[in-house]
Every structure is written in C-alpha cells, then in structure tokens.
N, C-alpha and C positions, 0 to 999 in steps of 0.2 A: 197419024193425026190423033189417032183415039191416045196411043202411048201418052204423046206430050199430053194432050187434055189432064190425064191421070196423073202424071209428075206436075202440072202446074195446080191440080186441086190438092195434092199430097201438101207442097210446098205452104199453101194458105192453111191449113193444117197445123203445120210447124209451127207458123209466125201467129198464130190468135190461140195457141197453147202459150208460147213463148210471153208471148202481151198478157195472157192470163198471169202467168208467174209473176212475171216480173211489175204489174201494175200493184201489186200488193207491198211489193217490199221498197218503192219507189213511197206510198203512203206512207210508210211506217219512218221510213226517212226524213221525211219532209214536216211530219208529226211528230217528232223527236219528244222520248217522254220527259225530259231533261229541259228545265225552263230557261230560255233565254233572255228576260228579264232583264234588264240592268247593261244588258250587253249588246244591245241593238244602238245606243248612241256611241259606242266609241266601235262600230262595227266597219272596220277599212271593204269590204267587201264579205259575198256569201259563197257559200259553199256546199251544196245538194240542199240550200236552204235554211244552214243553222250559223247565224250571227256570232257563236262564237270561235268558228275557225280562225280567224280573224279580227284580230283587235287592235286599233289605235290608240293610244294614251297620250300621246305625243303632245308637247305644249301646253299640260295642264299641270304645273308646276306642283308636282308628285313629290314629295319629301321621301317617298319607298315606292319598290314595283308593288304593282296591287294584287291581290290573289285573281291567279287567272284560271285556267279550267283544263281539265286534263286531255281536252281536244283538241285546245287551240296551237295551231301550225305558224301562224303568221305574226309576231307580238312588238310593238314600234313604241316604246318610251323614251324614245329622245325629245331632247329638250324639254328636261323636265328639272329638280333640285333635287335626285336622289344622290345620295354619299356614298351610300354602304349598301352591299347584297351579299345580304345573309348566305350560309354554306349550304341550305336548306331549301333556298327560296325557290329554286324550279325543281323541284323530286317531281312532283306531280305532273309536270309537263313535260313528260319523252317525247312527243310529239311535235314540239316546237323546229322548223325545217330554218326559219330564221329571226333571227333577233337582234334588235337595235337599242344599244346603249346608248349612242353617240349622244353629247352636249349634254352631259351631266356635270353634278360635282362629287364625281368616284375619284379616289383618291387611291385605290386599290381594290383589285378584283382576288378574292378568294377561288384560284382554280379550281377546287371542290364543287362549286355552286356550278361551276361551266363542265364539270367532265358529267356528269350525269346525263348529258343534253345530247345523247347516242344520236340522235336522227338530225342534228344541227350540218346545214349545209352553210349559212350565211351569216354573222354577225358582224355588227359595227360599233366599236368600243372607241372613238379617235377624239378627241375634242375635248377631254378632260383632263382636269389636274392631277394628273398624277404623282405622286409623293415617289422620287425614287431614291430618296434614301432609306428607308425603313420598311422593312419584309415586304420589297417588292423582289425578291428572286422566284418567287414559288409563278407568280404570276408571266416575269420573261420567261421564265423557262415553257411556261405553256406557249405565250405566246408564239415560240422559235419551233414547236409539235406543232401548231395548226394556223401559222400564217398563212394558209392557203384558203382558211375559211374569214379571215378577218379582213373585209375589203377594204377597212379605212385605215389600212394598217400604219401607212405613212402618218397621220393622225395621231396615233397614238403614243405620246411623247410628253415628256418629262414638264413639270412644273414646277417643281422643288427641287435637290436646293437651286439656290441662284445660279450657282457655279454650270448647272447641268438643266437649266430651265430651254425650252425648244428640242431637247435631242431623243432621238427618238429610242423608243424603250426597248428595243430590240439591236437598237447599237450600243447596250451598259458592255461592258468588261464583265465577265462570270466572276473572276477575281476580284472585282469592286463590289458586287453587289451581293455577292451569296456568301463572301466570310462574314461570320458575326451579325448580319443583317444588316451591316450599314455600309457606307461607301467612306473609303479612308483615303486624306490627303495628303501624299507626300511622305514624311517618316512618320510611322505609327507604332506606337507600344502596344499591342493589344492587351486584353486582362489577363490569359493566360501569363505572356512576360515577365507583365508587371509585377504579379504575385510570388512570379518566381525568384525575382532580383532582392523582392524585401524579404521573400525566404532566406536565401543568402545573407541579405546583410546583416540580418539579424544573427543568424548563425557564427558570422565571422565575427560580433561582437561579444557574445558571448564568449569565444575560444579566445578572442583578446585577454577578455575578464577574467577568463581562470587563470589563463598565462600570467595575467598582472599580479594574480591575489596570490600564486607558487612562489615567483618571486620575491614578494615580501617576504611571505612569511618564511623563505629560505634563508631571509636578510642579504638577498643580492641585490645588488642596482644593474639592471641592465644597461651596456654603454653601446651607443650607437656602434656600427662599424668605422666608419667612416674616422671617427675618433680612436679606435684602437691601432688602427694604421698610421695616426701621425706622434703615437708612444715615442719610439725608438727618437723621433727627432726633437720632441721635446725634451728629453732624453739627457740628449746630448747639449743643448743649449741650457740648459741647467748646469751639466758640469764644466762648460766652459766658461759662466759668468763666475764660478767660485775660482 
C-alpha cells in the first residue's frame, strides 16, 4: 500500500510539471505575435486559435487571388472572376494542404505556380474555361503527374475551341496539343515546312534563270523533247510533199 501511495504521488508529479510546461507554450500560441487582422472575416474555421490557417474568399468576385499568409493551410477562392495566376503567386504558401480554384474565369494555369505547393494534398481547378488551343500542354501534362490530387478532375475541360469545347483536358492528344503550342486540323503545313518549300522554290528559280540567261547568250534556243522526237517525221513529210 505505502508502494502505490508513492507511484501514485510520483505520477501527480509528472502531470503538474508537464501542465507547467506546457501551459506556457499553449499562451504563446493562442497569443500569436503575428496580427490577424483583416483575416477573421473570411476566416472558414480556426486552428490552435489563429484565423489565418484558414481562409475563405469564396463568392467575392476577386478579379486575383489575394496575398495570403504563409501559414494558411486551407485556402477556398472559388467562384470568384479571377483569369490568370501568376507563376509567383503561392511561393509564400508551402503550407497550403488544399486549394480550390474551381468556377473561375482561368483560361490556363501556369504549372510553375502549382509545383511549389510541396505540402498540397487536395485542389479543385474544374468549372473553368479553359483555352486548349494555346500553351495549354505544360498545364495537361501536370495535370496527367497529379490527377490523384485534383478532385474535380472530371470538371476540368476544354472551352475553346468550338470544335473541342466539353472535352476534358486530360483526354487532348500529346500530339495535338504540345507541337507548336497549338492543336492542328486535318493537313497542316507547319512553319518549319513552309519555309522550307519557299527555300526551294526559290532556289530552283534561280537555277532556271541562270540556265535561261547561258542559253542566250550561247545563242541557243532550247527545244522541248517532246519536239525533237517528232524531227525525223516531219522530216519525211516535207520530202514527200516536194
């Protein structure tokens, strides 16, 4: 009996050491020297207390993502009017675990702006017009690396052109989308070709021209073939009309 008495006064020991410690660095959390300010209204939820782990933007018709903080984890700008996300615009936020584009007016997404985003488990990018005629390969091709984190993956699908508007961006042709940065229909000259056809023809007009100007001034007349092969029979119908 005495034993336990001793292991049971040890034990409250432990635990109002422990509550010592730990009651201090619980303050210093919850007191964050870092102002949250500004960030308490579009705050979706808290987290050991600071409004910016979490933030909703959602529905406030954002023309850009707005500078957000290099803690926050949780970041929801759908349905909003942004177009374009800079290659720059989350450096600051490693910590982001997920993020929602969806129902914007993005037209393309710069991979660059998405590869930084190391701690990223969840994004939804579906619901927008995407432009997949024009340098959208850098962006399939991410997408086809991390469709495992893109939930609305189905969603995300073509707007432009007419021809390819509904289909979704991860079912382009590599061959349609990443030559040249455009998508080609049917027989296409490319600019490479092209340049190289009027290299030749020009070429071969040239070599005409000098052929033609030897000629002269050799004072020859070049005669067809086709003409020197019906000689002999004109030939003969001349000597037999005399």
């Amino acid at each position: 009996a005495e034993v336990s008495t001793q292991s049971t006064g040890n034990m409250q020991n432990v635990r109002t050491s422990l509550f010592t410690i730990i009651l201090p660095l619980l303050f210093r959390v919850f007191n964050t020297e870092v102002s949250v300010e500004g960030y308490v209204d579009y705050s979706c939820g808290t987290l050991l207390g600071d409004h910016r782990y979490c933030l909703n933007y959602s529905n406030r018709s954002l023309l850009k993502p707005p500078d957000g903080t290099n803690v926050t984890s949780i970041l929801n700008l759908s349905y909003n009017k942004i177009q374009t996300i800079a290659e720059d615009k989350f450096k600051s936020q490693r910590l982001l675990i997920r993020l929602d584009l969806s129902h914007n007016d993005i037209t393309n997404i710069n991979p660059d702006a998405l590869q930084r985003l190391k701690s990223l488990t969840e994004i939804k990018l579906g619901n927008n017009p995407y432009n997949c005629e024009i340098t959208i390969c850098s962006f399939r091709n991410w997408l086809f690396s991390n469709r495992h984190l893109v939930k609305d993956i189905d969603s995300v699908t073509c707007h432009g052109p007419v021809e390819l508007r509904g289909r979704k961006v991860t079912d382009l042709d590599a061959d349609d989308v990443c030559r040249n940065g455009t998508i080609h229909h049917g027989f296409e000259i490319n600019t490479e070709t092209l340049i190289g056809l009027l290299i030749l023809l020009v070429m071969i007009v040239i070599v005409l021209a000098v052929f033609g100007i030897r000629e002269r001034m050799a004072g020859r007349v070049v005669v067809p073939a086709i003409w020197t092969a019906r000689i002999p029979e004109l030939v003969a119908r001349a000597e037999a009309l005399q």
